[in-house]
C-alpha positions, 0 to 999 in steps of 0.5 A: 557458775552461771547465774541469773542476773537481773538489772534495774534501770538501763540508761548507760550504767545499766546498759553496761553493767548488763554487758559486762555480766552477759560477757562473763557468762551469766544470763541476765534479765534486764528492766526499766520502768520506762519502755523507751528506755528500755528498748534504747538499753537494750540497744546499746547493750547490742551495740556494745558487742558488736564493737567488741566484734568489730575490734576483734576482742570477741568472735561474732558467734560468742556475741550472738551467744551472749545477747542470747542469754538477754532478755528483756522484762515488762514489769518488775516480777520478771526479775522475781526468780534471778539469784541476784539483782543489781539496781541503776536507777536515779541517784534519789534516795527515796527512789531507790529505797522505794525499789528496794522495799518493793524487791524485798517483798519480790524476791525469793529470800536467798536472792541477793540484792545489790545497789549501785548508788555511788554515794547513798547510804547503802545502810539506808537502801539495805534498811528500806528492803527489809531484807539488810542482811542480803543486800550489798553495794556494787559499784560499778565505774562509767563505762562498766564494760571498760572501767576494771574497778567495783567497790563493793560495799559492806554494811554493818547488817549484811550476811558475811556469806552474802558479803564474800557471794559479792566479792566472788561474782565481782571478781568474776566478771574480771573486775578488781573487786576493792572492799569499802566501808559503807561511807559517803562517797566510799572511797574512790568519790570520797576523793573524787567528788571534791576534786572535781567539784573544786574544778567546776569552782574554780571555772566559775571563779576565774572564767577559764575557758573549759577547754583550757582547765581540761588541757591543764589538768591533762599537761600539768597532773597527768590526768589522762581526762580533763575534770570538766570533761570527766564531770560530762562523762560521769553525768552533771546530774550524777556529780550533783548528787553525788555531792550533796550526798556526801555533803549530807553525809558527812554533815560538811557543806565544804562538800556540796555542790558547786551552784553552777551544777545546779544551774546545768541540771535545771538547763539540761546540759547534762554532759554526754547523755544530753549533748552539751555540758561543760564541752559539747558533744557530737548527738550522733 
C-alpha cells in the first residue's frame, strides 16, 4: 500500500533513504532546514535514478514516475499530514530530541514516527516527542539505495502494532528487516564501531600509511572496504558520534573515540562528503 512518507534532513543518508522509498512506490515529502541543503538532496535523489537508468536496473519512464511522487517541503508542517516520518539529521542528542518534541506536537496521532540515529537512545528520542508509543528506529545503512540492512529498533514504550507497521514498511522497501533491542550502537555498531575505532588506534600507534592498514585488512580478514576507507564513507564525524555515544551508554571509555577522530572533525577532513580523510577524494 502506498503511503506518504516524509523525510527530515537530506544530506547522503537522507537523500538515500528518500530514493529507496520513491523506488518501492511510496510518495515522500522531503525537508532540510537549510535550503542549500536541501536543494543539493533533492538533486542527488534525481541523480540516483538517473544511474538507476543508466545501469538498466530502471526504465526511464518509471524513474520519471518516481520523482513524481517527490516533493520538496519549505517548512516542517509540509510533512504535518505524512502516515510516517523518517529523521536523518545530525547525530546530536539534543538536535534530534528537539525535532522530535516539535513532531510530536505536528503530527496527526496515528502517524509514526521513525529515528534514524545509529547509536542514541531511541528511548530518549521516543521520550522527547511525547508520543513513545509511535516511535520506532529505522536504521538504514550508507548508501540506502545499496545497503539491504534496516535494524529497526524496538523500545520498551512503543505500540507493538507500531512496531510490526515498521517491520512491514521495511521489508517492503526490499530491505532485510533485523530487529534489535534498543541498545548503544545496537547490534551491527555495537561490533562495528569498536572495530573500526581500534583501526584509527592502531594508524596512530604504528604510523602505518593509510593506504597500507586498508590493503591489509582487505588481503589479510577479507573485508571487501579497508577500515580507513569505510570510516571515510560512513563519515569521521558520524564514527565520533557514533563512539562516544556508545561510550556513554555503555558507561565504558574502552568505547570512546580515538583523539585522532576528533582532531579530523575540528580540521574538516571528513571522509567522502568533505574530500579528504583518511584517503582523499576525487571533489567531482
Amino acid at each position: 500500500m502506498t503511503q506518504v512518507i516524509g523525510v527530515i534532513g537530506l544530506g547522503t543518508m537522507g537523500a538515500g533513504i528518500v530514493e529507496v522509498c520513491l523506488a518501492a512506490g511510496h510518495d515522500v515529502i522531503a525537508f532540510d532546514g537549510f535550503p542549500a541543503a536541501r536543494e543539493t538532496g533533492l538533486a542527488r535523489v534525481a541523480k540516483g535514478f538517473a544511474r538507476r537508468v543508466e545501469k538498466g536496473t530502471m526504465a526511464q519512464a518509471d524513474a520519471d514516475a518516481a520523482l513524481a511522487r517527490l516533493t520538496g517541503a519549505e517548512a516542517l508542517a509540509g510533512l504535518k499530514d505524512a502516515d510516517l516520518v523518517i529523521e536523518a539529521v545530525a547525530e546530536l542528542p539534543d538536535v534530534k530530541h528537539a525535532l522530535f518534541h516539535e513532531l510530536g506536537e505536528l503530527m496527526q496521532p496515528d502517524a509514526i514516527l521513525a529515528t534514524n540515529t545509529s547509536a542514541i537512545s531511541v528511548t530518549g528520542i521516543a521520550e522527547a516527542s511525547g508520543r513513545p508509543d509511535r516511535v520506532v528506529g529505522l536504521h538504514f545503512f550508507n548508501p540506502a539505495p545499496v545497503m539491504k540492512l534496516v535494524e529497526v529498533v524496538r523500545t520498551q514504550l512503543v505500540d507493538p502494532q507500531v512496531y510490526a507497521d515498521a517491520i512491514e514498511f521495511a521489508e517492503g522497501l526490499d530491505k532485510e528487516a533485523v530487529p534489535c533491542p534498543d541498545t548503544p550502537g545496537f547490534l551491527v555498531n555495537r561490533v562495528l564501531v569498536p572495530m573500526l575505532n581500534d583501526a584509527v588506534r592502531t594508524l596512530a600507534e604504528t604510523g602505518a600509511d593509510p593506504v597500507d592498514l586498508d590493503r591489509a585488512l582487505k588481503a589479510g580478514a577479507g573485508w571487501p572496504m579497508g577500515p580507513l576507507a569505510l570510516i571515510d564513507l560512513i563519515g569521521v564525524d558520524v564514527q565520533m558520534h557514533a563512539a562516544q555515544a556508545i561510550a556513554e551508554g555503555l558507561g565504558d571509555d574502552h568505547y570512546a573515540p580515538h583523539p585522532l577522530l576528533a582532531e579530523m572533525v575540528a580540521e574538516g577532513r571528513l571522509g567522502r562528503k568533505s574530500g579528504v580523510g583518511f584517503h582523499t577524494y576525487d571533489a567531482r
